[in-house]
PDB file of N, CA, C and O in Angstrom:
ATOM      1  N   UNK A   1     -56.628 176.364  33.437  1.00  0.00           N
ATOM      2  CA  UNK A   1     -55.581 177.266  32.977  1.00  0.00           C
ATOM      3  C   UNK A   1     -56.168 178.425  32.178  1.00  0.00           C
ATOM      4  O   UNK A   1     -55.825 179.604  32.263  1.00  0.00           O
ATOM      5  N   UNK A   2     -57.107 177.905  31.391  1.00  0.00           N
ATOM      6  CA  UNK A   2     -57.387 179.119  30.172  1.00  0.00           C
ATOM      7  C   UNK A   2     -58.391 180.314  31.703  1.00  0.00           C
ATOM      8  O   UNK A   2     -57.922 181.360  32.152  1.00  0.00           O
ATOM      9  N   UNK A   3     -59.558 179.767  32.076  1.00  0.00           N
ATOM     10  CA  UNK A   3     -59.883 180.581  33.520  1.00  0.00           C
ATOM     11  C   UNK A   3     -58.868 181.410  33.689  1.00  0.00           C
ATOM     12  O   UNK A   3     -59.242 182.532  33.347  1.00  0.00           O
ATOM     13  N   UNK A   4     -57.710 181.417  34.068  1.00  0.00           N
ATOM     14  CA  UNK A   4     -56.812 182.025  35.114  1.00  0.00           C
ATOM     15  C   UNK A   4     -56.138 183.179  33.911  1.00  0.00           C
ATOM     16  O   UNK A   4     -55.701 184.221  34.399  1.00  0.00           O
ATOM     17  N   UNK A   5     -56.046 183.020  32.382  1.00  0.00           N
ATOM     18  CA  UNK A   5     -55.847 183.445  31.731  1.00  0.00           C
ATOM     19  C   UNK A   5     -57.040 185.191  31.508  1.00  0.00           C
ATOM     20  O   UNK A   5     -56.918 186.416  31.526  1.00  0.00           O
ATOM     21  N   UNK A   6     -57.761 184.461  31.379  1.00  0.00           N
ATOM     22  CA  UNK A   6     -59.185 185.139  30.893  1.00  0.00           C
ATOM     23  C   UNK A   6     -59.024 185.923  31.900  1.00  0.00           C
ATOM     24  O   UNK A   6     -58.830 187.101  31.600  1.00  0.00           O
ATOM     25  N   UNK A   7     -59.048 185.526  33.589  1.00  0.00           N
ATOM     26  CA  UNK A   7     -59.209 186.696  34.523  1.00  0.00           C
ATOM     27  C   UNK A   7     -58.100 187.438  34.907  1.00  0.00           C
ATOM     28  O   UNK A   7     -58.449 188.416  35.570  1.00  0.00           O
ATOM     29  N   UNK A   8     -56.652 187.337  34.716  1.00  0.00           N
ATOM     30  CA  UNK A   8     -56.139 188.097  34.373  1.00  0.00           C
ATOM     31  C   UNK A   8     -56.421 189.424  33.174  1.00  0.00           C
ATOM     32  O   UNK A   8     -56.122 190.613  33.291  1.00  0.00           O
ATOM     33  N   UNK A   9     -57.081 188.738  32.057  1.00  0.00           N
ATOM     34  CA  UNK A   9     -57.033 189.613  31.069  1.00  0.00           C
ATOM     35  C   UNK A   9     -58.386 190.297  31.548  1.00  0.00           C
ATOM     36  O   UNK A   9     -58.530 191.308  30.860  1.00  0.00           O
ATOM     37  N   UNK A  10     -59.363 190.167  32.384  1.00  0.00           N
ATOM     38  CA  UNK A  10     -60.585 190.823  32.627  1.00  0.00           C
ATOM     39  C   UNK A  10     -60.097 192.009  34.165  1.00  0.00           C
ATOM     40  O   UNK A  10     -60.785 192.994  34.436  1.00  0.00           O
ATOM     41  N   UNK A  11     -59.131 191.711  34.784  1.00  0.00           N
ATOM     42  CA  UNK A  11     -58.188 192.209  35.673  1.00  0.00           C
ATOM     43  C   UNK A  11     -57.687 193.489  35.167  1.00  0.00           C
ATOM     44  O   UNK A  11     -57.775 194.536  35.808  1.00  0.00           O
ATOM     45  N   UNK A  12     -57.038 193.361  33.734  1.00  0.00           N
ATOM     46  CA  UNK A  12     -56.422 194.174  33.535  1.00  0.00           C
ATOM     47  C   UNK A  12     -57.126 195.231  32.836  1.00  0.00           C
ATOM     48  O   UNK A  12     -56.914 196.417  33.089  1.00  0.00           O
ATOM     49  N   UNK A  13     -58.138 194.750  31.771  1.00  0.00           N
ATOM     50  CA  UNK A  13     -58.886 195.620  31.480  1.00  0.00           C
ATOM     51  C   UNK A  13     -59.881 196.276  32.510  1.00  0.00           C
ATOM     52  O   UNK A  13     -60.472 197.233  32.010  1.00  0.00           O
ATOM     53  N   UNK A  14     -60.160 196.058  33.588  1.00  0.00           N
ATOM     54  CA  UNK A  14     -60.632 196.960  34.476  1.00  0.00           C
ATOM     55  C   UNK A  14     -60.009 197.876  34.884  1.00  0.00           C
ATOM     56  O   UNK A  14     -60.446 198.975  35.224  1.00  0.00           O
ATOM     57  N   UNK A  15     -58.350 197.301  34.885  1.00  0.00           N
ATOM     58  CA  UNK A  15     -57.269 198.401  35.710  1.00  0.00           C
ATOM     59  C   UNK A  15     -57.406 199.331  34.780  1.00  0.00           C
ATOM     60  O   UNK A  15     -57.613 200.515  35.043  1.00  0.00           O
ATOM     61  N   UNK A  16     -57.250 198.626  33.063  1.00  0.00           N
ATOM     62  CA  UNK A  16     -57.170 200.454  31.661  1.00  0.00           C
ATOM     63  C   UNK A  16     -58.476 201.084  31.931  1.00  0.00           C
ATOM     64  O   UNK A  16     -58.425 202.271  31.611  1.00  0.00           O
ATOM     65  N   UNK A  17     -59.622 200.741  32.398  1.00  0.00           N
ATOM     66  CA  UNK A  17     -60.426 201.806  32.567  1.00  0.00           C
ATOM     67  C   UNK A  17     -60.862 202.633  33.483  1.00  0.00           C
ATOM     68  O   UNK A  17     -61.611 203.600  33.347  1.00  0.00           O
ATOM     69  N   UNK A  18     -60.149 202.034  34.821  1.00  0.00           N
ATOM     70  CA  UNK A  18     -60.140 202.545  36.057  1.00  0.00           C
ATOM     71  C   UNK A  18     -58.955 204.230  35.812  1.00  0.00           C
ATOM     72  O   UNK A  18     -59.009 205.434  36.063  1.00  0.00           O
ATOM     73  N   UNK A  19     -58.393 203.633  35.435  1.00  0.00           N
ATOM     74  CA  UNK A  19     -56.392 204.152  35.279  1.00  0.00           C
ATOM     75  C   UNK A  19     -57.106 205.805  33.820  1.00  0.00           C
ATOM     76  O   UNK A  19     -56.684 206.920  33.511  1.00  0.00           O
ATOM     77  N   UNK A  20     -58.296 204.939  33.420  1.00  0.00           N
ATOM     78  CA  UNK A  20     -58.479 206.572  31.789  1.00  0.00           C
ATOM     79  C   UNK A  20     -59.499 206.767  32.829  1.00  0.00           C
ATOM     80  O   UNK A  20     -59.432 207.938  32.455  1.00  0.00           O
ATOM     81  N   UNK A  21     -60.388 206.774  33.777  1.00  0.00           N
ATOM     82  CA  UNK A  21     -61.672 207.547  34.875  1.00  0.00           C
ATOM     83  C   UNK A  21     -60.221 208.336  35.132  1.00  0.00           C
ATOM     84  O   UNK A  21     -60.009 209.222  34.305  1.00  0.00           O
ATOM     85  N   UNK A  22     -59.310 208.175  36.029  1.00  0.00           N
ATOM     86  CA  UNK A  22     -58.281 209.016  36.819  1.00  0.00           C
ATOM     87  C   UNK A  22     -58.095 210.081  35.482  1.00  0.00           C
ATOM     88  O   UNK A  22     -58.669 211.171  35.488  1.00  0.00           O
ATOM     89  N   UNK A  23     -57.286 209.674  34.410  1.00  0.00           N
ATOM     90  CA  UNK A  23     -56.571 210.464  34.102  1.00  0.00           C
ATOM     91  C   UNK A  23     -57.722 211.857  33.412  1.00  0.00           C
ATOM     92  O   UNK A  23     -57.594 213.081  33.445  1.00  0.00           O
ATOM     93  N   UNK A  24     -58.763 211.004  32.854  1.00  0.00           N
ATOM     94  CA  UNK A  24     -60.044 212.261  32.553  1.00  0.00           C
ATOM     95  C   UNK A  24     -60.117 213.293  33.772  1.00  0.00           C
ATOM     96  O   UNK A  24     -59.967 214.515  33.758  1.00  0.00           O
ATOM     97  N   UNK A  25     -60.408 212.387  34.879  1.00  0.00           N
ATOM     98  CA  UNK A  25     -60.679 213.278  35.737  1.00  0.00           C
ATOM     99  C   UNK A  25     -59.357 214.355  36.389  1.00  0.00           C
ATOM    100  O   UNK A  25     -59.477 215.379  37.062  1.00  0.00           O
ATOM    101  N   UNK A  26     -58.694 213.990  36.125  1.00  0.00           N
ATOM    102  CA  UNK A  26     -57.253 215.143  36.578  1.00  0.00           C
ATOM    103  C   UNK A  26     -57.251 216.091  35.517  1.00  0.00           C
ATOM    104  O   UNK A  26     -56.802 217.237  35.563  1.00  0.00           O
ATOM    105  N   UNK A  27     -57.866 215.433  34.423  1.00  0.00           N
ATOM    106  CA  UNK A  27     -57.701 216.712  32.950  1.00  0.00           C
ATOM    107  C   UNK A  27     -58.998 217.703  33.450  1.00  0.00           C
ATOM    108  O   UNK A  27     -58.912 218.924  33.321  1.00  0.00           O
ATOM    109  N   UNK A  28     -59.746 217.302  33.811  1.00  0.00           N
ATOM    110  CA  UNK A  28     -61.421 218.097  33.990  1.00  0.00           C
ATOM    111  C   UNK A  28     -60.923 218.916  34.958  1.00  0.00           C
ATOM    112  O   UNK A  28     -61.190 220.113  34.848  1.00  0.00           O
ATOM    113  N   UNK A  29     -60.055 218.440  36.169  1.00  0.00           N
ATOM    114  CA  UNK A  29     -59.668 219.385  37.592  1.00  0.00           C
ATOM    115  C   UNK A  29     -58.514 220.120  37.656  1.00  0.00           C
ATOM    116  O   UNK A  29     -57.997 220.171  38.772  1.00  0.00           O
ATOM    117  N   UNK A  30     -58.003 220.669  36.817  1.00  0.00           N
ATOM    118  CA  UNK A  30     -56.816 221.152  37.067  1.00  0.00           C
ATOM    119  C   UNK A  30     -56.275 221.438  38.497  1.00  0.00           C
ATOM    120  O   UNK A  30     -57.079 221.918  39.295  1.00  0.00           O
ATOM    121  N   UNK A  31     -54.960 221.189  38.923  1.00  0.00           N
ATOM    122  CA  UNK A  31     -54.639 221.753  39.761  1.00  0.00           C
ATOM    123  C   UNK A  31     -53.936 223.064  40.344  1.00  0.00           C
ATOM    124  O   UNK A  31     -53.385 223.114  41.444  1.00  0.00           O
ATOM    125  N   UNK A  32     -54.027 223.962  39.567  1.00  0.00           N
ATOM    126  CA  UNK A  32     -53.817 225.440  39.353  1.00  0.00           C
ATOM    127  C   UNK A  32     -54.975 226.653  39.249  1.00  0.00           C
ATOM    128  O   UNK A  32     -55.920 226.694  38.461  1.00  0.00           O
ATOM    129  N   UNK A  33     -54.688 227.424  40.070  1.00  0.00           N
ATOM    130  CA  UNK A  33     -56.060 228.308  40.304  1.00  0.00           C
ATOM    131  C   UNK A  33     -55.957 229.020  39.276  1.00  0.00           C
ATOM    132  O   UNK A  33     -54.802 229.137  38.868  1.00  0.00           O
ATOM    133  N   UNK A  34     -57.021 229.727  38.500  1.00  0.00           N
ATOM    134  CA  UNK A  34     -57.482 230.351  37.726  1.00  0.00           C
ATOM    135  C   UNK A  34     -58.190 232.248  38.385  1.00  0.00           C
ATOM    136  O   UNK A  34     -59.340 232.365  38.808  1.00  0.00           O
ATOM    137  N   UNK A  35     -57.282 233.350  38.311  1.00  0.00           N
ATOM    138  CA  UNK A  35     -57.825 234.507  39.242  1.00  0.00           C
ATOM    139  C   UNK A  35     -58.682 235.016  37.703  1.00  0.00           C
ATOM    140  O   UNK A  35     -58.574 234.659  36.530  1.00  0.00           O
ATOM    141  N   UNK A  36     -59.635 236.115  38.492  1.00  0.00           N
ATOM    142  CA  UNK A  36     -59.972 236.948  37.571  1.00  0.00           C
ATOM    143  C   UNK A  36     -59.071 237.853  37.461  1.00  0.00           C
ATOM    144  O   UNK A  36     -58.037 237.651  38.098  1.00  0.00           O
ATOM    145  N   UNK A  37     -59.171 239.126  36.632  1.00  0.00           N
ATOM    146  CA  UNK A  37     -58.093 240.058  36.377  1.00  0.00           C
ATOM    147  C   UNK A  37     -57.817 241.024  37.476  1.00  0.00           C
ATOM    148  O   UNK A  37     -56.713 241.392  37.876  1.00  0.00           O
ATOM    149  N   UNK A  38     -59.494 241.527  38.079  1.00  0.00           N
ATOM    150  CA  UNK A  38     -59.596 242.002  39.481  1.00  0.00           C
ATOM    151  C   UNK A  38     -58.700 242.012  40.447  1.00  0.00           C
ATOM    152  O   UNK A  38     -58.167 242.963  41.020  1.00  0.00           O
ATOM    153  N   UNK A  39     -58.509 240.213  40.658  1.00  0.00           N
ATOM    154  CA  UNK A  39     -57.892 239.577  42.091  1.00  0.00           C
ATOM    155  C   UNK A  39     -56.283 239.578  41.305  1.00  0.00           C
ATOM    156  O   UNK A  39     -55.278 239.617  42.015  1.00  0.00           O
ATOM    157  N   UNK A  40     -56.190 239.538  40.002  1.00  0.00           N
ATOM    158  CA  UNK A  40     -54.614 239.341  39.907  1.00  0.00           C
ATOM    159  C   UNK A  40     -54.398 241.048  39.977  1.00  0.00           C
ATOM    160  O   UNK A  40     -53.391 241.448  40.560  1.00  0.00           O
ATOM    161  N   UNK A  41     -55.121 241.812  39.524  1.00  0.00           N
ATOM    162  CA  UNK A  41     -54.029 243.190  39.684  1.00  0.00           C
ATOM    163  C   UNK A  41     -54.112 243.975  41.221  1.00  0.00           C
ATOM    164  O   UNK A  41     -53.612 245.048  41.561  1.00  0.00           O
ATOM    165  N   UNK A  42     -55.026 242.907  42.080  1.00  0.00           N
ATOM    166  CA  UNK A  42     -54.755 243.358  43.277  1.00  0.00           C
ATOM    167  C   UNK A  42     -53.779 242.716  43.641  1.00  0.00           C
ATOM    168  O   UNK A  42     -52.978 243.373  44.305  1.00  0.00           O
ATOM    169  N   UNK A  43     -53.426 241.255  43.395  1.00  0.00           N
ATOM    170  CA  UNK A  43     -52.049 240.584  43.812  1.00  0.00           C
ATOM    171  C   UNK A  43     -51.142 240.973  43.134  1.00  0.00           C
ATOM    172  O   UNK A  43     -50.112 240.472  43.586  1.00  0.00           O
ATOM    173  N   UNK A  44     -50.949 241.544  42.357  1.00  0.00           N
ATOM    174  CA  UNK A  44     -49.747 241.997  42.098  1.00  0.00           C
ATOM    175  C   UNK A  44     -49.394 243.302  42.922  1.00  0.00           C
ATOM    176  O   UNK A  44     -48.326 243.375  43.529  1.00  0.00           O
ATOM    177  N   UNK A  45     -50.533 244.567  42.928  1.00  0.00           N
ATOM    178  CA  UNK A  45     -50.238 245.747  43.687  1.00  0.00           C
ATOM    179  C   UNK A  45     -49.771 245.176  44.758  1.00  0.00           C
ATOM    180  O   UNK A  45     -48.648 245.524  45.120  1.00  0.00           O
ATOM    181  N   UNK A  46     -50.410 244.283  45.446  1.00  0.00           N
ATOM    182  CA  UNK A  46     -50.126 244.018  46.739  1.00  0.00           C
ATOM    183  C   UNK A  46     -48.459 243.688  47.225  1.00  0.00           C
ATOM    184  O   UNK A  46     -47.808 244.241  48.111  1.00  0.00           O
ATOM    185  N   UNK A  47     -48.038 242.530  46.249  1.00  0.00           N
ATOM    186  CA  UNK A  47     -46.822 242.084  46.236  1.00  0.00           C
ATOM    187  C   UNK A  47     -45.972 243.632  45.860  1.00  0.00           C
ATOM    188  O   UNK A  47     -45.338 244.030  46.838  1.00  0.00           O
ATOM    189  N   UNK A  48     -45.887 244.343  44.896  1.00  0.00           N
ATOM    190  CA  UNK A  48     -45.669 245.268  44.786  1.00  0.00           C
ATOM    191  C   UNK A  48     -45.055 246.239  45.823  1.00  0.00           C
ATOM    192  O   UNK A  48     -43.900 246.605  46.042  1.00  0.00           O
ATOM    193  N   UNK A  49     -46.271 246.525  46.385  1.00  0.00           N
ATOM    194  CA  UNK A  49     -46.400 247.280  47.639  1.00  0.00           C
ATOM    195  C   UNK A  49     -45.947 246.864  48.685  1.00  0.00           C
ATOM    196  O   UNK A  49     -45.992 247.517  49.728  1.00  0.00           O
ATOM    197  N   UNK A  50     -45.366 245.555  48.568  1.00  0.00           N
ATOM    198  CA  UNK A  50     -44.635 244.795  49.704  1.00  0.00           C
ATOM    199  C   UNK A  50     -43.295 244.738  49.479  1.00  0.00           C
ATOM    200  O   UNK A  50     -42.648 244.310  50.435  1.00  0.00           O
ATOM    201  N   UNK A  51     -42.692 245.033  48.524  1.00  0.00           N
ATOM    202  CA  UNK A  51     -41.829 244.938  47.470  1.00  0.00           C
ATOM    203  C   UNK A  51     -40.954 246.221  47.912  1.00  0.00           C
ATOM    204  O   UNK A  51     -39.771 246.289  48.248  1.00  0.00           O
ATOM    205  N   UNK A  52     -41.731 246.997  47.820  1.00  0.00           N
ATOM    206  CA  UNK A  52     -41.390 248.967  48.101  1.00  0.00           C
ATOM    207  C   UNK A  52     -41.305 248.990  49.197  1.00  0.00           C
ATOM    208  O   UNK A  52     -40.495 249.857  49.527  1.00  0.00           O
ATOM    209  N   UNK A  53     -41.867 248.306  50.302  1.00  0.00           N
ATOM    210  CA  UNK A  53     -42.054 248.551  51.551  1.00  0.00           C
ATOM    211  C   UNK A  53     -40.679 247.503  51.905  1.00  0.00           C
ATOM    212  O   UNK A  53     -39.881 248.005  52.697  1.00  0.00           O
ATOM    213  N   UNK A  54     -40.508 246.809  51.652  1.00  0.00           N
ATOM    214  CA  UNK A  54     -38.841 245.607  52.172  1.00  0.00           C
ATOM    215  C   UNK A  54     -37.603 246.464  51.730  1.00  0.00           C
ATOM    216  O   UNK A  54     -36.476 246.360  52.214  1.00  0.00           O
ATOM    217  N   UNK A  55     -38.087 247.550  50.478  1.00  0.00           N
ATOM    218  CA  UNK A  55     -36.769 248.248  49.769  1.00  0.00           C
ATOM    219  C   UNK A  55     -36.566 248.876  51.360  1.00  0.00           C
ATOM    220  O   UNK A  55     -35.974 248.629  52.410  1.00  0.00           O
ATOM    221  N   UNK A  56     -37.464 249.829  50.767  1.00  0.00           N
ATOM    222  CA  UNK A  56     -37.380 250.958  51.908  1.00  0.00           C
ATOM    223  C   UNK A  56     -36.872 250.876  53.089  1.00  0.00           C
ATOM    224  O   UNK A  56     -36.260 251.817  53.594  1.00  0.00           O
ATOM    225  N   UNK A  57     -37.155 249.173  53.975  1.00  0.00           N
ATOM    226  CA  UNK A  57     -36.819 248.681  55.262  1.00  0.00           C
ATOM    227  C   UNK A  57     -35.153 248.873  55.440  1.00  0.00           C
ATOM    228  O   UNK A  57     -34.358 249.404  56.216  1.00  0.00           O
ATOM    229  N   UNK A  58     -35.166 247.809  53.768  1.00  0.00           N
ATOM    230  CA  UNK A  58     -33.380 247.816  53.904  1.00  0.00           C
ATOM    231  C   UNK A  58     -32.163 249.118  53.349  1.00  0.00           C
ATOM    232  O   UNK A  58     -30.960 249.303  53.529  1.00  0.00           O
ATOM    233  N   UNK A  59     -32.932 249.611  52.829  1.00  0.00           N
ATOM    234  CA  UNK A  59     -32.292 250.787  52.972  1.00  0.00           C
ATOM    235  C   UNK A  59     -32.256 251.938  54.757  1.00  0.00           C
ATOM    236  O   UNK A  59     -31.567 252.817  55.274  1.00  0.00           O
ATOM    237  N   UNK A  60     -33.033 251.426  54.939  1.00  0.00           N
ATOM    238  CA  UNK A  60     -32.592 252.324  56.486  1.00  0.00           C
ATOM    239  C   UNK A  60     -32.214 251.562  57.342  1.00  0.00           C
ATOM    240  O   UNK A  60     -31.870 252.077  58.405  1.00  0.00           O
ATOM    241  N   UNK A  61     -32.164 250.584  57.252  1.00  0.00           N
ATOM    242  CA  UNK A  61     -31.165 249.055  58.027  1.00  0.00           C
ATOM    243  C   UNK A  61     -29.632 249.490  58.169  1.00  0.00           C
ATOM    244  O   UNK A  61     -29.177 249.990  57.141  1.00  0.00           O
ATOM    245  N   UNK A  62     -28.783 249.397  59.209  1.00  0.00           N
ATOM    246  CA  UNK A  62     -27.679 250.032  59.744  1.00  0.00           C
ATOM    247  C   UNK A  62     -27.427 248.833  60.088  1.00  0.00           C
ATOM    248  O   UNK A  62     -27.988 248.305  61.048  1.00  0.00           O
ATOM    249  N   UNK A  63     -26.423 248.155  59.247  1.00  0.00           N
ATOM    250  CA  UNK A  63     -25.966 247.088  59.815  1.00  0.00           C
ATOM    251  C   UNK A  63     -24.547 246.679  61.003  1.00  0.00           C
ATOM    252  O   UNK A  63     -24.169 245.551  61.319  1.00  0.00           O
ATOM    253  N   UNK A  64     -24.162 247.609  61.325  1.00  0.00           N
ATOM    254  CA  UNK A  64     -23.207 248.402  62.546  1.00  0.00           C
ATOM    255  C   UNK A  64     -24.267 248.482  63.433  1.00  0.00           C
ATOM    256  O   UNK A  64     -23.955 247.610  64.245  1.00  0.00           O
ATOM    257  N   UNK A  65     -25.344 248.966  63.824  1.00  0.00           N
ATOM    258  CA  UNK A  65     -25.733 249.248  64.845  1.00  0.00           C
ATOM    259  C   UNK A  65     -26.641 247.788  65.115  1.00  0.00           C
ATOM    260  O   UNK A  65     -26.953 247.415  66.246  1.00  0.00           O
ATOM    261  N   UNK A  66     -27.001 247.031  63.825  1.00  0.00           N
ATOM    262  CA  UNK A  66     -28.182 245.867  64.383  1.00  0.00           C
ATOM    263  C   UNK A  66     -26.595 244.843  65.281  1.00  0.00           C
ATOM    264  O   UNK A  66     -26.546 244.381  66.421  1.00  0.00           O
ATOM    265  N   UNK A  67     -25.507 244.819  64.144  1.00  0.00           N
ATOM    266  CA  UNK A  67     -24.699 244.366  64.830  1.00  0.00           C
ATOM    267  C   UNK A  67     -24.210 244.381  66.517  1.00  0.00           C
ATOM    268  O   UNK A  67     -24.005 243.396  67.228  1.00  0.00           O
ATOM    269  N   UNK A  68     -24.098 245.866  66.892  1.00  0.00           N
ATOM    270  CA  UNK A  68     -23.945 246.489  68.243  1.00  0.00           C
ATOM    271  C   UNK A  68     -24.697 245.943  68.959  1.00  0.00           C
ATOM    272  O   UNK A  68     -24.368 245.226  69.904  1.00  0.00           O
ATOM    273  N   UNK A  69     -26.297 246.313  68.462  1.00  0.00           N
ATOM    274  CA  UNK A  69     -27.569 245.727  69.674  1.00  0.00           C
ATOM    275  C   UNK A  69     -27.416 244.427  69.569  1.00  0.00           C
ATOM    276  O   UNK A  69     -27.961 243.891  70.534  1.00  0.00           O
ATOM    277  N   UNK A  70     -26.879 243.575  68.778  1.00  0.00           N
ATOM    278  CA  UNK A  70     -26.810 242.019  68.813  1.00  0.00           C
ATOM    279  C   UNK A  70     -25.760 241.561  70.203  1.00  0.00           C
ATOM    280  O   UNK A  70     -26.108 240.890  71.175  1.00  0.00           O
ATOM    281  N   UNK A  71     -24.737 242.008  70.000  1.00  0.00           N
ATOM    282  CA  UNK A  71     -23.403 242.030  70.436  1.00  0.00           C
ATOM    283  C   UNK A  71     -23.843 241.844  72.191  1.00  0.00           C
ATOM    284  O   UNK A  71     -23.587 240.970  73.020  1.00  0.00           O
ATOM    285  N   UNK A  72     -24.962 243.706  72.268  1.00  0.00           N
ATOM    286  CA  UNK A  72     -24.953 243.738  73.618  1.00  0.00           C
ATOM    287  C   UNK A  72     -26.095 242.846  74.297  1.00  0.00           C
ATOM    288  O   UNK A  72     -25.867 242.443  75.438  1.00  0.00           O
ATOM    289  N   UNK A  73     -27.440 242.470  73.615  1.00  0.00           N
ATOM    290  CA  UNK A  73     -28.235 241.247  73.844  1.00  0.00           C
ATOM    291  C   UNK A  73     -27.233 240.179  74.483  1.00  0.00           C
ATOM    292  O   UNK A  73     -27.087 240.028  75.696  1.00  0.00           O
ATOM    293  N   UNK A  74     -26.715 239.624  73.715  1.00  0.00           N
ATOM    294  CA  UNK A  74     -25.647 238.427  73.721  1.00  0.00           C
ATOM    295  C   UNK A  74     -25.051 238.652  75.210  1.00  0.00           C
ATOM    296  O   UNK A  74     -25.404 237.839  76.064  1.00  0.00           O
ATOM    297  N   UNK A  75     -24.194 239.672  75.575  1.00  0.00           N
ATOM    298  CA  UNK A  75     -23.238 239.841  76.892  1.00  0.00           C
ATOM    299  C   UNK A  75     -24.224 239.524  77.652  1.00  0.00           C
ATOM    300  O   UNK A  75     -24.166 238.496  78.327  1.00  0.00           O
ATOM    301  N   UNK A  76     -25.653 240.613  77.690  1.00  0.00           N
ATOM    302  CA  UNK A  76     -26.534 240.561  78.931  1.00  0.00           C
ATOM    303  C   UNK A  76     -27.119 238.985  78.868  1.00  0.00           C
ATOM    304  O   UNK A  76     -27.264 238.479  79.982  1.00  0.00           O
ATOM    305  N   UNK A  77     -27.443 238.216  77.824  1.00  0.00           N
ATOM    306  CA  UNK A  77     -27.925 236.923  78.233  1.00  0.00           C
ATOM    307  C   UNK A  77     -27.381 236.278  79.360  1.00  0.00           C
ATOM    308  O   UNK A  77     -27.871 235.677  80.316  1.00  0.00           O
ATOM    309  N   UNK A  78     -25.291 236.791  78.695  1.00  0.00           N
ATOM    310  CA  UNK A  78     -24.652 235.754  79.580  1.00  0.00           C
ATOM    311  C   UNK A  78     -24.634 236.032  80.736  1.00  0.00           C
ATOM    312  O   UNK A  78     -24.818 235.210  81.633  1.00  0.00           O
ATOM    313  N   UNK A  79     -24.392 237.329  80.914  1.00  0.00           N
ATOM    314  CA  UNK A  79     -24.569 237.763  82.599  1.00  0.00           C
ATOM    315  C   UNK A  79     -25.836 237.330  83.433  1.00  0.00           C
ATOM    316  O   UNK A  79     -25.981 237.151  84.642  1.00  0.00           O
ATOM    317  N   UNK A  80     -26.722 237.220  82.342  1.00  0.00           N
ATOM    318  CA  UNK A  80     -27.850 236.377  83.516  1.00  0.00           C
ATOM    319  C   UNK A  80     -27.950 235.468  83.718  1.00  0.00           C
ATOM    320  O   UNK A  80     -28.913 234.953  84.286  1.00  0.00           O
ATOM    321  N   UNK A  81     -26.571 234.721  83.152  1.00  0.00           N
ATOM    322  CA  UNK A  81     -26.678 233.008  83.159  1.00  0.00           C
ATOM    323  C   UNK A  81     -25.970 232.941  84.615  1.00  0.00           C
ATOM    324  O   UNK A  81     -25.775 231.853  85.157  1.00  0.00           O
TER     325      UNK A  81
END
């Protein structure tokens, strides 16, 4: 009985030091990238510049006419069915 005791308790203390290796090691690795300032103020221009460029799209977007060309896509599908 006392055996079965002991290796439980030698069980478990392997698991607390197995279980603090993990958690050290997740503290040492973060999982979040780290940019230099370089690469972030090019990602931002970039997004930016993508930003200005989607305005711009939807402002000349005619939603009457995407409607229309939808409308007439649609008839001609069916006629070729």
């Amino acid at each position: 009985m006392n055996a079965i005791i002991y290796g439980i308790i030698v069980i478990l203390f392997m698991l607390n030091i197995v279980l603090a290796l993990l958690y050290l090691s997740a503290r040492r690795s973060p999982y979040y990238v780290v940019y230099d300032e370089e690469t972030k103020n090019a990602l931002k221009r970039r997004v930016l510049h993508l930003k200005e460029d989607l305005e711009s799209e939807l402002v000349d977007f005619d939603i009457v006419e995407w409607e229309k060309t939808l409308e007439e896509s649609i008839e001609e599908e069916i006629r070729n069915l």
